[in-house]
C-alpha positions in Angstrom: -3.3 -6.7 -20.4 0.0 -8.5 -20.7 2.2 -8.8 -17.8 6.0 -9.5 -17.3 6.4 -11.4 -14.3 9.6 -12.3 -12.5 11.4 -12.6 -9.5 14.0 -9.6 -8.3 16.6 -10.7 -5.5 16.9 -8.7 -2.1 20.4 -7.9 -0.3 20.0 -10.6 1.9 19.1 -12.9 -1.5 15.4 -13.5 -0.7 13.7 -13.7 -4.2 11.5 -11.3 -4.7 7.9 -11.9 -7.6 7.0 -8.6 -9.6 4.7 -8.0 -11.8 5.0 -5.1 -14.6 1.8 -4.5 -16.7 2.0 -2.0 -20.0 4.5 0.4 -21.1 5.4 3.6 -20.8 6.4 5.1 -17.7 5.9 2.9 -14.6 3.9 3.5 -11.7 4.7 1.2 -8.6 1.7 0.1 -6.7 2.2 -1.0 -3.2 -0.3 -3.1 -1.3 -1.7 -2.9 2.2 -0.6 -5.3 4.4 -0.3 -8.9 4.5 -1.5 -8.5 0.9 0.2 -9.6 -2.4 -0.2 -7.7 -5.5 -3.6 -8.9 -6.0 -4.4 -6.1 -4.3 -4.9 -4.0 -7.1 -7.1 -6.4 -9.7 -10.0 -4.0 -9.7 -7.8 -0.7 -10.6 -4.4 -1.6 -12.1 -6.2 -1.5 -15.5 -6.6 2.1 -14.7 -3.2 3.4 -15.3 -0.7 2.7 -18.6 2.3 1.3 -16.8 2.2 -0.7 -13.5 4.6 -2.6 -11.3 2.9 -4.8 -8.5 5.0 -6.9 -6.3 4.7 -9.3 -3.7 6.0 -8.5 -0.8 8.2 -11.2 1.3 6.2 -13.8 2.6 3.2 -13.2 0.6 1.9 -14.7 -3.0 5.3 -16.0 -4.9 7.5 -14.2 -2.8 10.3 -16.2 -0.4 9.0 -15.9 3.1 12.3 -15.8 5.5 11.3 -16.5 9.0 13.4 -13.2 10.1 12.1 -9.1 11.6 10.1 -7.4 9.1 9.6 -4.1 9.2 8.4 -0.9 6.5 12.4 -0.2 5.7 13.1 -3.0 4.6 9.8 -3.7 2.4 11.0 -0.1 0.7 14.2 -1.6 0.5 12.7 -4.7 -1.9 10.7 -2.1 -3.5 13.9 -0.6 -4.7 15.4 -4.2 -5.3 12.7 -4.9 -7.6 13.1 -1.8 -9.6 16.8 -2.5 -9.7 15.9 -5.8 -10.9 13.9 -4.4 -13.9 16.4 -1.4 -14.8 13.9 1.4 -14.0 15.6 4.2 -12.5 12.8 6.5 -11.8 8.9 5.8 -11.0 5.8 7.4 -9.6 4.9 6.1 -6.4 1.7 5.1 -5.1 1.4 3.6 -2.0 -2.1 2.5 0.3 -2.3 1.2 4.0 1.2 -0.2 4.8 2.3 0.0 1.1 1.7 3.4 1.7 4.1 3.4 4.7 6.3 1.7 2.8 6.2 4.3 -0.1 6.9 6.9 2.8 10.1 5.2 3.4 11.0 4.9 -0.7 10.7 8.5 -1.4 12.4 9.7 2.1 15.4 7.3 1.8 15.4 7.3 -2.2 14.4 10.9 -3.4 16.5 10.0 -6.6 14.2 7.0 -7.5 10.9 8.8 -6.6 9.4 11.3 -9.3 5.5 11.2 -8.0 4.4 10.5 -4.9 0.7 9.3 -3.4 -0.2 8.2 -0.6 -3.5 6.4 0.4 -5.6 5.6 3.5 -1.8 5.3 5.4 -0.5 6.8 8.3 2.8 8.3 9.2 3.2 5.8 12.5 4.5 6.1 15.2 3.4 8.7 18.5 2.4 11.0 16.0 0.3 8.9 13.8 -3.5 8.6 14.7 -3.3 5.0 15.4 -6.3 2.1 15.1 -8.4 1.2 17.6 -7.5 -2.3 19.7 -10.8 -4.0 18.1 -9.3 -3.0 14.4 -5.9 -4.8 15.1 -7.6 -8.1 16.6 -9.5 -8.3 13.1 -6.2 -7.9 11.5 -4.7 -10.6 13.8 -7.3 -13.0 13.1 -8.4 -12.2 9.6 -8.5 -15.9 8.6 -11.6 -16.3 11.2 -15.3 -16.3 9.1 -16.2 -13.9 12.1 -12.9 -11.5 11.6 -13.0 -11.4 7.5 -16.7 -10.3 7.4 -15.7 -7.1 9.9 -13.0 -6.4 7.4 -15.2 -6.5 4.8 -17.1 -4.1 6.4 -14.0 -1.9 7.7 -12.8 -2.0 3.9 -16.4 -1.2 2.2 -19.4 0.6 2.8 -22.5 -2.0 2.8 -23.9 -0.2 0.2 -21.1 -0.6 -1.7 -20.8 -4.6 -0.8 -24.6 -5.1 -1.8 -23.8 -4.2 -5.5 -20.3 -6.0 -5.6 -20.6 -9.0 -3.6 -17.1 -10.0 -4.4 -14.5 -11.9 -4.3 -12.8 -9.0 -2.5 -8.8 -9.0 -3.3 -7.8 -6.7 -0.5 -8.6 -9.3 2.5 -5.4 -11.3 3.0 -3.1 -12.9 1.0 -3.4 -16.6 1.1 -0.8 -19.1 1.9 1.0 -17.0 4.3 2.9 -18.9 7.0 2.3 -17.7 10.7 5.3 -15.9 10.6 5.2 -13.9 7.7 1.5 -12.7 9.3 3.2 -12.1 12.4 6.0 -10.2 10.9 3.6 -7.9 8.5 1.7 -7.1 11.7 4.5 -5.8 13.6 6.3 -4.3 10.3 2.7 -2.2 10.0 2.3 -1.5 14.0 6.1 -0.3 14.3 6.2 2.3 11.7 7.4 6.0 12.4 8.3 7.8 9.4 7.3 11.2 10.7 11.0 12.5 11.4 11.8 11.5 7.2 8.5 13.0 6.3 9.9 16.6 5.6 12.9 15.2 3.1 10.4 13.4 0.9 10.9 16.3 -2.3 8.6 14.1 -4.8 5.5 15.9 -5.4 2.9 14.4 -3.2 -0.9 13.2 -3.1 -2.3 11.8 0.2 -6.3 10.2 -0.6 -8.1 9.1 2.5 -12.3 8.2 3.4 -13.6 9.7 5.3 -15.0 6.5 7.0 -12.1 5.0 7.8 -11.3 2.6 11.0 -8.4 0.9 9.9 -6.4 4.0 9.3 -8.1 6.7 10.9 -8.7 10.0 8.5 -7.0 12.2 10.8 -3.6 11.0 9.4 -4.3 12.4 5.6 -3.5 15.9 7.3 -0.6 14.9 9.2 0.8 13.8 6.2 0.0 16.3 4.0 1.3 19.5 6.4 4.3 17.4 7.2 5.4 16.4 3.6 6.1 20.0 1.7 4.3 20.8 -0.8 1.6 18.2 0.0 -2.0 18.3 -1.7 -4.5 16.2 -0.3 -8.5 14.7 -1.1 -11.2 13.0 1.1 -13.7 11.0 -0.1 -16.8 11.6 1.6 -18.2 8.2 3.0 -15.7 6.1 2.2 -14.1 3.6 4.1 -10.4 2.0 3.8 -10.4 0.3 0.2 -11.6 4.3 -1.4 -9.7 3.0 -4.4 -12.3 0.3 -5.1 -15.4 1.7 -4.1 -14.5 5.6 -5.2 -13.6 4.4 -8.6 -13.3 6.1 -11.2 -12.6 9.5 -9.3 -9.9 8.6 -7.2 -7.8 7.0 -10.8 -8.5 9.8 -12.1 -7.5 11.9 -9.4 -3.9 10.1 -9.6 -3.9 10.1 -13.1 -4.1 13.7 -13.1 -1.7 14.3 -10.6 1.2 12.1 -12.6 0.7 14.0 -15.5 
């Protein structure tokens, strides 16, 4: 599939890369953290019309040593869209992108017509948070020791015994200290719950089951807090359900976009 690839520019002028695979309407795919775009390899192909980005400080992103936080990454999300002249996409949104696609639809209902959200949480004292073990992995995920319990945090070992990878969904690479820093703190300081009820998109919220990283009990937080909210579990599945529950959870979101 052919992509047009780019560079948006933020308010504060860091230079933001996109990509924006097939035509039609677009959906925006938002990455987990600390992740680029690559992200999504296994199930972009899934959907007619994507638009991946990285965010700042990951892949060809600027990395500006300054606070990062889930605002502002909806903020570039909007930047890029700008950039490209869409004025209205579907949203979908998993582990911090999915925070970040809380803060898109709450802040810019105009710009939002779809809305799903994936193995994400709404932060904050309300969210069902990780446990202390889960966000040393994160910390360290550049150690052999940390990226094989990630593996296993993303992917059931079933799962990993008939794909044995390259996984996409571990890290981006080439991040600077900072930029992992900031992701971590942008990811651990989120509270969207009090803009939860203005989100007015139509919303999806997919969760496993099995998952550590963002515990399963915030799909129905989300989903009574949003209005209108629908929601799936996938039984036995851990945080990457969009890899290993593939096809049924595309075509879950395909459905639900119409």
């Amino acid at each position: 599939m052919t992509a047009r690839t780019g560079h948006a520019v933020a308010a504060d002028g860091t230079r933001l890369a996109y990509q924006w695979h097939g035509t039609g309407r677009p959906l925006v795919l938002l990455a987990g953290q600390a992740n680029d775009h690559t992200w999504w390899d296994c199930t972009r192909g899934d959907f007619p019309s994507t638009i991946t980005m990285d965010y700042r400080g990951t892949g060809a992103s600027d990395a500006p040593d300054v606070p990062y936080s889930t605002r502002g990454f909806a903020d570039d999300v909007i930047a890029v869209l700008d950039g490209l002249g869409v004025a209205e996409a579907d949203v979908y949104g998993t582990s911090m992108g999915g925070r970040v696609a809380q803060w898109v639809a709450a802040r810019y209902p105009d710009r939002v017509r779809r809305l799903v959200l994936g193995c994400t949480s709404p932060g904050g004292t309300h969210g069902i948070e990780r446990s202390n073990d889960v966000r040393l992995a994160l910390a360290k995920r550049h150690s052999v020791e940390a990226r094989e319990a990630l593996e296993d945090m993303m992917y059931t070992p079933v799962w990993r015994a008939a794909n044995p990878g390259p996984y996409t969904v571990l890290g981006a690479h080439g991040m600077p200290p900072h930029a992992v820093r900031g992701h971590l703190v942008a990811s651990n300081t989120h509270d969207a719950w009090d803009a939860l009820p203005r989100i007015t998109a139509p919303t999806l919220v997919l969760h496993g089951d099995d998952d550590v990283l963002a515990p399963p009990a915030n799909a129905p937080l989300l989903a009574e807090r949003i209005p209108g909210a629908r929601m799936h579990v996938f039984a036995g599945a851990r945080h990457a359900y969009f890899d290993e529950c593939r096809p049924e959870s595309s075509e879950l979101v395909n459905d639900f976009l119409g």
